[in-house]
C-alpha angles and dihedrals in degrees: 000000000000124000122257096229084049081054093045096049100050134090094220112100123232126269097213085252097074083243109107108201124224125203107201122194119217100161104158152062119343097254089061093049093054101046087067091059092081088038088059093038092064087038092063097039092054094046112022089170087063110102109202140190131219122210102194140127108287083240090075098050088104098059093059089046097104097053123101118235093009131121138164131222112201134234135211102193082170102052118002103017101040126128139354084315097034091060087037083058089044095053082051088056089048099046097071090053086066097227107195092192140000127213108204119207102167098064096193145128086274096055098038090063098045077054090061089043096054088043083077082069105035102235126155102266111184133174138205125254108232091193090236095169098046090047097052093050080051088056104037125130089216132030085010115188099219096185125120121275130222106270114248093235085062091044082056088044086053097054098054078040091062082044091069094263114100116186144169153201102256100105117053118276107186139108127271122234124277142224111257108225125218094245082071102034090051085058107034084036117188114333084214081215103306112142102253115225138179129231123200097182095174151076141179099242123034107234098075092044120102113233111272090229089059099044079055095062090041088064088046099067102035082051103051083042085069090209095111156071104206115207116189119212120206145126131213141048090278103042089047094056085051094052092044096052078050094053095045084053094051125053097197092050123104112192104198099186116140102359104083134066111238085252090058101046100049076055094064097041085056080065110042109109086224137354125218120212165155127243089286162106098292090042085073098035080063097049108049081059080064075250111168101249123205107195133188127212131200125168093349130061143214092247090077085071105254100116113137108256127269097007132122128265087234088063090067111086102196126205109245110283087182088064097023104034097155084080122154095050096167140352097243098031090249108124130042147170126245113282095029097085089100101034088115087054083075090071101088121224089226090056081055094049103052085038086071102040091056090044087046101045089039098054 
């Protein structure tokens, strides 16, 4: 349980029980979600008396299955939840758990309004600061500002912080292992030894996703090396007919689109020797495993703060800033200036390649 001095210093009420009760929104995109799985982590650990809520999409309620005293309590923002009465239903849904206090780590017109909503009770409501002014000098086209920013998984940690639970990144937060179930090893089969590695070859804006022609090449030459069990990661009609071509080319290539439930593949991520990624989603679901992560990064940067949790600086393979020095051009890699189009092209797929042997030989 929690320790009196932890109650006394924070600014969550009790619940009566001794055993405050956080509500915690995390509203948006996978690799969000994910990035609050080491914060919580740490959270729980800290204070194992702490009981905490997840809002999320009821998609993402595997991810937060290994931790102890979280659930999550699911949110439908297109049918249910939607709109001004939709979030009002939702704050009735919420009432009867007896939430002393929310953190919230989404910070946008959804939450803000489930804020209004929670000032009726009275209850501490905090947000967190997304650093909007730091990250758009970062990403300026003029005067830019090129430091390091504070990492999203330490904005989460400040916002339980303000709560009245500090808490920090000594002990290890990360996921166990998984069994792996047979759904996925009938799929994935016996690696007969082969290093088993993970490949994200996509991203949702253009400018942070290698070129498909040179992660082919990439493939190539992991597959003719015959060290390795190659599993593709996707998701939609037209990445999974990539992903398939790719998988009738290489005979050491497993594309898993589409076959397997999102329990079941982050199953089988707990249990990849290495994943290799964009600045994305799959990048984080790696990472919480204590996964080593190689990331590629095209017009952003991991100075904005969206490295995947726990890995090297090594493991992060950077587009030229001495060709391109107007990177990072966005946060999201969603906007660009003419002639950058390529600047991730300037990451070889031979440096890729030997990134993951050593990677590979040296975990």
């Amino acid at each position: 349980m929690l320790e009196e001095d932890d109650i006394a210093s924070s600014t969550v009420p009790s619940s009566g029980t001794g055993r405050p009760h956080i509500l915690v929104i995390r509203l948006s995109a996978m690799g969000d979600v994910a990035m609050t799985v080491p914060v919580l982590m740490a959270l729980v650990a800290k204070y194992p008396g702490l009981k905490v809520t997840v809002l999320t999409k009821a998609f993402f309620m595997p991810i937060f299955s290994q931790i102890h005293n979280v659930t999550v309590h699911s949110v439908d923002v297109k049918k249910s939840h939607k709109g001004l009465l939709g979030l009002y239903r939702l704050y009735k849904e919420l009432k009867p758990l007896n939430i002393q206090a929310v953190a919230d780590l989404h910070n946008v017109l959804r939450s803000n309004i489930l804020k209004f909503f929670f000032q009726f009770s009275k209850t501490p409501f905090l947000q967190i600061d997304k650093g909007r002014a730091e990250k758009k000098a970062l990403t300026s086209l003029k005067n830019k500002v090129f430091e390091p920013l504070k990492t999203t998984h330490q904005r989460y940690a400040d916002v339980f912080g303000e709560l009245g639970f500090p808490i920090d990144f000594k002990q290890p937060c990360t996921l166990s292992r998984e069994h792996l179930p047979k759904s996925v090893s009938g799929i994935v089969g016996d690696d007969a030894g082969l290093k088993r590695i993970g490949i994200a070859p996509f991203a949702a804006f253009k400018g942070k996703m290698y070129p498909l022609h040179l992660m082919e090449k990439v493939l190539d030459r992991l597959n003719n090396s015959e060290k390795y069990q190659i599993i593709l990661f996707g998701g939609g009609k037209e990445e999974q007919k990539q992903l398939e071509a790719w998988e009738d080319t290489f005979s050491n290539c497993i594309n898993i689109v589409g076959k397997l439930s999102f329990a079941d593949e982050l199953s089988l991520i707990s249990n990849l020797n290495g994943m290799l990624a964009m600045d994305s989603g799959n990048a984080h679901l790696a990472a919480m495993y204590g996964v080593p992560v190689i990331t590629l990064w095209g017009v952003t940067h991991p100075y904005a703060g969206f490295a995947p949790f726990g890995q090297s600086n090594t493991n992060m393979l950077l587009s030229n800033r001495e060709k391109y020095p107007l990177i990072p051009t966005s946060i999201y890699g969603n906007t660009m200036p003419n002639g950058y189009e390529k600047a991730i092209e300037t990451i070889s797929p031979d440096s890729i390649v030997s990134k993951i042997a050593f990677l590979l030989e040296h975990t």
